[in-house]
N, C-alpha and C positions, 0 to 999 in steps of 0.2 A: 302266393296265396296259401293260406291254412287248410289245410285238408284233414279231416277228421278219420282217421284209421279205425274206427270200431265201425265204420258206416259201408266200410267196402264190400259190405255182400248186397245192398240194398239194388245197385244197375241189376246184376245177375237175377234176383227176384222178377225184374221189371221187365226185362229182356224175357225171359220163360213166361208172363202174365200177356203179354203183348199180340196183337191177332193182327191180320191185315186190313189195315185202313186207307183211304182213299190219301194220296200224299197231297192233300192241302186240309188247310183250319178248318174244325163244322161248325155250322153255324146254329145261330139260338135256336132256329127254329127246327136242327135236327136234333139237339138235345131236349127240346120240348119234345118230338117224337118220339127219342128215345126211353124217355120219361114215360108215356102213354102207351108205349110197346113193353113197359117190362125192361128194358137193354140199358140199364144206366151203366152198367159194368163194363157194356163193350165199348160205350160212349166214355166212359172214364177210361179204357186202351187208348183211346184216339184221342185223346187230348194231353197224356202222357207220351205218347209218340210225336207231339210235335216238339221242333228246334229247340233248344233253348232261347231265351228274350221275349218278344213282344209276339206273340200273335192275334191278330183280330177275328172276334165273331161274327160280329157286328159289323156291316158296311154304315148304318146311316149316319150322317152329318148332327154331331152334336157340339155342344159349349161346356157337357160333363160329363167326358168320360169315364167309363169303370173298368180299373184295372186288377184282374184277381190274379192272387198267390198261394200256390198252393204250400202244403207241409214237409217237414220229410216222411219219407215211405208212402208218398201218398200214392193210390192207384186211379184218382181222380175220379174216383166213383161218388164220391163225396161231394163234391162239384156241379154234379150236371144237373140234379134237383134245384139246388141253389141258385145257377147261373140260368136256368130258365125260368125261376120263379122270379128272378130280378128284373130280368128281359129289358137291361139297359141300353141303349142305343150309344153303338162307340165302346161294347163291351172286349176287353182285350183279355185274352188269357197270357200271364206269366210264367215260361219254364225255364227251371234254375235249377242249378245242381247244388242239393241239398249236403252235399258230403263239405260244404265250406263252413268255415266260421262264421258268427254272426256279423260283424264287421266288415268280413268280406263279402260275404250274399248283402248286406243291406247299402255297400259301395257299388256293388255291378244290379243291383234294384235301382238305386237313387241315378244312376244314368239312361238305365229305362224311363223313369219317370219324368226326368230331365227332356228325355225325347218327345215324350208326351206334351209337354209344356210347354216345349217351343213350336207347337203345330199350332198355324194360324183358326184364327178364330176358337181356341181354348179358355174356358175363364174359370174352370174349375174342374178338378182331377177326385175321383173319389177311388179310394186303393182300401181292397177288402183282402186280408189275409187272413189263414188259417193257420193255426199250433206254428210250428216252424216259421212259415209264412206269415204270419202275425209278428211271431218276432221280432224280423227283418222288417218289415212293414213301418211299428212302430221306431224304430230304430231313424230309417229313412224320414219318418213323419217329425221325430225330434229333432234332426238335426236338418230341416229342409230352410234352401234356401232361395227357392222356384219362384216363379214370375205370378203365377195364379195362386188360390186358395187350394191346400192339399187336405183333405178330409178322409182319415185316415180310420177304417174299422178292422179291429185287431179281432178275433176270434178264438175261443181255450189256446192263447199264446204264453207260452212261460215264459215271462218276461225277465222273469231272475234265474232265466236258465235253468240246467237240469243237471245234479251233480258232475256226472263226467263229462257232459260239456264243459260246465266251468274249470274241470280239472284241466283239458286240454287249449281249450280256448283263454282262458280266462274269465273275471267275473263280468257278467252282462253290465253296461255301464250307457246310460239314454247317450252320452257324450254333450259338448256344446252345444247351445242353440246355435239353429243356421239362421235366424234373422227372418226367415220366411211366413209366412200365414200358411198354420196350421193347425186342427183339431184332430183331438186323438179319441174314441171309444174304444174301451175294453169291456170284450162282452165274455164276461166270466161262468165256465160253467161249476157246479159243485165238485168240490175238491174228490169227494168219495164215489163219486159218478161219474169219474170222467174216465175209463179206463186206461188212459195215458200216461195220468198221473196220479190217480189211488194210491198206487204201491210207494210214494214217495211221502215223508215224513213231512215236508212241509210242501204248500199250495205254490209251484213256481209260476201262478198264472198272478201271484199278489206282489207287486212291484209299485211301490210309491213313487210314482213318474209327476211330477208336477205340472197340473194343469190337465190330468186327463179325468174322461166321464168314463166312470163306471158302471157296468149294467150286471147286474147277478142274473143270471139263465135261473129256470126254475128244475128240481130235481126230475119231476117228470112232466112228457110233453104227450098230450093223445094218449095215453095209457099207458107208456112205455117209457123205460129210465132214457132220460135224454145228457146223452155222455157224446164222449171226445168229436165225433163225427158229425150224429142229428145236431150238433147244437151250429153246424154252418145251415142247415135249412129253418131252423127256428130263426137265424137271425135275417137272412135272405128277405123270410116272410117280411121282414119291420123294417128292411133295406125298402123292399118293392110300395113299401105304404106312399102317399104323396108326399107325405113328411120326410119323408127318407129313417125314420128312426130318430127326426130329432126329438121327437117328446117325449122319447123313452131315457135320452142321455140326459135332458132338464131334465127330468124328473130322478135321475141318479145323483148328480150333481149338488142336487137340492137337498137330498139326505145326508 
């Protein structure tokens, strides 16, 4: 597996940010608490502190599950707004070690996902990533070759990679189709506002992937620049609609 050397002080960050949390998964309705008390920050500890793979939030019995992914350096603080504004039933949080290549995070995701799809009574998977997370996400959703429908929301994901990624990794590339039924949203935030990727000369979130919906984020959201982070809770918001966000992606699609 590819390991990316510029990323090695990121565990160390994470390890010193880290507080004592209860050693099992929290569930939605304590990141809704967390939400309502102020503590997204301790509740993004605790969700950083779990395993790597699959963890559940969510106990109820659903046909579509949601599986989120976070980014690199993420402190999943990011997250817990989002993931209780979804309040999807069958919600799994995904931890992965970010220090891999995309190819390799999007190969040990697509066996997560694989897992997911072979549990009885599944008929459809929805997988929401974030910057990193989106990535891989997309990546996985191009080349899937699963048993149900994978409906795949990528979030400020530089899809064309970020220079020295691609120096080290190589160039981001969707790969073959895998044959499978799948949809892809990219929910793009503005280039100049995303403080992830301002500093870079061109927009790595603009990747002509065939066959995906694209959504342009707006520059500000509630009064305030909505960049690299807010833009997972603007999108959450259009996740949690009955629609799921699908009139936002027709409506991309159509332009």
């Amino acid at each position: 597996m590819n390991r990316l050397p510029w990323m090695t002080w990121a565990p160390l960050l994470l390890l010193a940010a880290c507080t004592t949390h209860p050693e099992r998964n929290p569930t939605l309705a304590e990141l809704q608490q967390a939400v309502a008390a102020d503590e997204a920050e301790k509740a993004g500890d605790w969700l950083m502190d779990r395993p790597e793979g699959l963890n559940p939030l969510d106990g109820r019995a659903t046909a579509a599950p949601l599986v989120a992914v976070h980014g690199y350096g993420s402190e999943g603080t990011e997250w817990v707004g989002p993931l209780a504004t979804i309040e999807a039933p069958g919600t799994t949080w995904y931890r992965w070690d970010w220090m891999t290549c995309p190819d390799d995070g999007a190969a040990l995701l697509a066996k997560a996902v694989a897992e997911v799809a072979a549990r009885p009574g599944i008929e459809r998977i929805r997988l929401v990533g974030h910057s990193y997370g989106g990535l891989i996400s997309a990546l996985v959703a191009h080349r899937y070759a699963g048993p149900v429908p994978l409906e795949a929301h990528v979030v400020a994901a530089p899809l064309a990679g970020v220079p020295r990624m691609n120096r080290l990794c190589g160039a981001v590339k969707p790969g073959p189709a895998g044959g499978g039924e799948a949809a892809i949203t990219q929910w793009r935030t503005v280039h100049a506002q995303d403080g992830a990727f301002r500093d870079l000369d061109a927009d790595p979130q603009v990747a002509d992937w065939a066959g995906d919906a694209v959504v342009a984020l707006p520059a500000e959201w509630q009064g305030r620049r909505l960049g690299h982070n807010r833009s997972l809770q603007w999108v959450a918001e259009r996740l949690a609609r009955p629609d799921g966000g699908a009139a936002e992606g027709a409506e991309a699609d159509a332009r």
